[in-house]
C-alpha positions as CSV (number, residue, x, y, z in Angstrom):
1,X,-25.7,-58.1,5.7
2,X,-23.8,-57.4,9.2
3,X,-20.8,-55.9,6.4
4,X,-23.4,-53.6,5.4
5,X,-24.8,-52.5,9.0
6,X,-21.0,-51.7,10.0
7,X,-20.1,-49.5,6.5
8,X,-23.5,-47.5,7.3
9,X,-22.8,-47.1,10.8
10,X,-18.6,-46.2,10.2
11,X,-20.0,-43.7,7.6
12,X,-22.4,-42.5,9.7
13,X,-19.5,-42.2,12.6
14,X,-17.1,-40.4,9.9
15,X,-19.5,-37.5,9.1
16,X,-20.9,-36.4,12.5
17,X,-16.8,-36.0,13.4
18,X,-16.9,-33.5,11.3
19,X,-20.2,-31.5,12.3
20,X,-19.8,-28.6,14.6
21,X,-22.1,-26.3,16.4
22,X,-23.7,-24.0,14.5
23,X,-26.1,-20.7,15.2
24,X,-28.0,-18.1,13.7
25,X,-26.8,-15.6,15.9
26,X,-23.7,-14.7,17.7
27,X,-23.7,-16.4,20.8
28,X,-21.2,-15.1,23.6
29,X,-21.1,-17.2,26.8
30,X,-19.0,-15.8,29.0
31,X,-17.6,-18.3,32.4
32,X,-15.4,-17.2,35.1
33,X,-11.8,-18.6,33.0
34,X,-13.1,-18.3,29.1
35,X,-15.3,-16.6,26.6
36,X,-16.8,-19.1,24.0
37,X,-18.4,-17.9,20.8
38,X,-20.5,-19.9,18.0
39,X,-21.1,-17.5,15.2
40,X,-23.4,-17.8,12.4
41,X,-22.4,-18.9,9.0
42,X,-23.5,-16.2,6.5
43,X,-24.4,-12.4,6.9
44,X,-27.7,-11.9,8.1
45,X,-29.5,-8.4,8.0
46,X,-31.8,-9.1,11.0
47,X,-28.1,-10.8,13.1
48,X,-27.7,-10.4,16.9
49,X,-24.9,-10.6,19.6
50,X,-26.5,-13.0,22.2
51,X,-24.0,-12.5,25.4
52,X,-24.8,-15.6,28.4
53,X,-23.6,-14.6,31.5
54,X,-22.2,-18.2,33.0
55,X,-20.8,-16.5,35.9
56,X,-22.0,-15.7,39.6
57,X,-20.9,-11.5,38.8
58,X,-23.2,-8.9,37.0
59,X,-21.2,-8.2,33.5
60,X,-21.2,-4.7,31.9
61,X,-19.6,-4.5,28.5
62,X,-20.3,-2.9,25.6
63,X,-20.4,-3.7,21.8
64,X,-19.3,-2.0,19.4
65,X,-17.6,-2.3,15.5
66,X,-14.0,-2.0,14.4
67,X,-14.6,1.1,13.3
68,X,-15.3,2.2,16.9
69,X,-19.4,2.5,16.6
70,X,-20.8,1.6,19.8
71,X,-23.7,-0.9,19.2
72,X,-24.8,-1.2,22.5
73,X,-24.0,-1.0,26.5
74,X,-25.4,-4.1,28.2
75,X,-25.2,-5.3,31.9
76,X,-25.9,-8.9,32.6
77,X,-27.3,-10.2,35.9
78,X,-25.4,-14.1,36.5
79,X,-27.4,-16.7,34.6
80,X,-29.2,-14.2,32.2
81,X,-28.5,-13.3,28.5
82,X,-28.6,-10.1,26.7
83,X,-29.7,-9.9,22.7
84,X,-28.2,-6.7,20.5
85,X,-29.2,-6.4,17.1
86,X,-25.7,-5.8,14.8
87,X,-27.7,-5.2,11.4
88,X,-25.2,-2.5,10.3
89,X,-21.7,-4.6,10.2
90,X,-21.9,-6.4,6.8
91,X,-18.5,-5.4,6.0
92,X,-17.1,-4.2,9.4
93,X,-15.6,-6.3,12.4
94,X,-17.5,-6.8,15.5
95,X,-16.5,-6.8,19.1
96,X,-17.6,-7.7,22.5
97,X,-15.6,-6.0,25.4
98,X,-15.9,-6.6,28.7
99,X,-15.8,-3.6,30.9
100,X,-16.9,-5.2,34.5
101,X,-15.6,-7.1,35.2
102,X,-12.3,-6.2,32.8
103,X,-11.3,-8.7,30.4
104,X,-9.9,-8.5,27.0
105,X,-11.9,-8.0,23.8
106,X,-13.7,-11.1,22.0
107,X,-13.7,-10.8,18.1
108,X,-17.0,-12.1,16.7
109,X,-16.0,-13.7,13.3
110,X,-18.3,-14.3,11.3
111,X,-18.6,-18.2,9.9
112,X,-16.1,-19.1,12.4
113,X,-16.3,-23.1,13.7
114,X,-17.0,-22.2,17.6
115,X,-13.8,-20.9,19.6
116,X,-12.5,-19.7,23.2
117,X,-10.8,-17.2,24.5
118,X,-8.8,-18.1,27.3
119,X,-8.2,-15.7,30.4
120,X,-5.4,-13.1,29.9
């Protein structure tokens, strides 16, 4: 039986390796060395940009599509969040870029496993 215990438990080990965050939105936390994003996994008409400020600075930035449409200006007091609704990118790239403090642009891919941008 203890055979049994240990395959159910190594199984169990084997698949959570494997799990990553996951969200229903775009969520952008921004800290004073790195950007990190989870993104959703599928389209979603009703999707938003949610942008965490993890820093002790106001951020402005902006966000806006590949095309150059500008979604929305937000500025973020240090320990808020900000929520845009992106409803019109189905098949267009969206971007968050930081304006104040400057940084460079973070790419929102959609389905993405969660990534970081390092400081330029």
């Amino acid at each position: 039986m203890s055979l049994w215990i240990k395959l159910v438990f190594f199984t169990l080990l084997m698949s959570s390796s494997n799990a990553y965050e996951k969200a229903d939105a775009f969520i952008v936390k921004i800290y004073d060395e790195r950007v990190r994003v989870l993104s959703p996994v599928k389209y979603d008409p009703k999707l938003n940009v949610i942008i965490e400020n993890k820093t002790l600075v106001d951020i402005s930035g902006k966000v806006e599509t590949g095309s150059g449409e500008i979604l929305a200006y937000v500025t973020i007091k240090p320990a808020k969040a900000a929520s845009v609704n992106v409803k019109k990118i189905k098949d267009d790239s969206v971007f968050f870029i930081p304006l104040s403090p400057p940084s460079q642009k973070v790419e929102l891919k959609l389905g993405s496993k969660p990534y970081e941008i390092p400081p330029r």
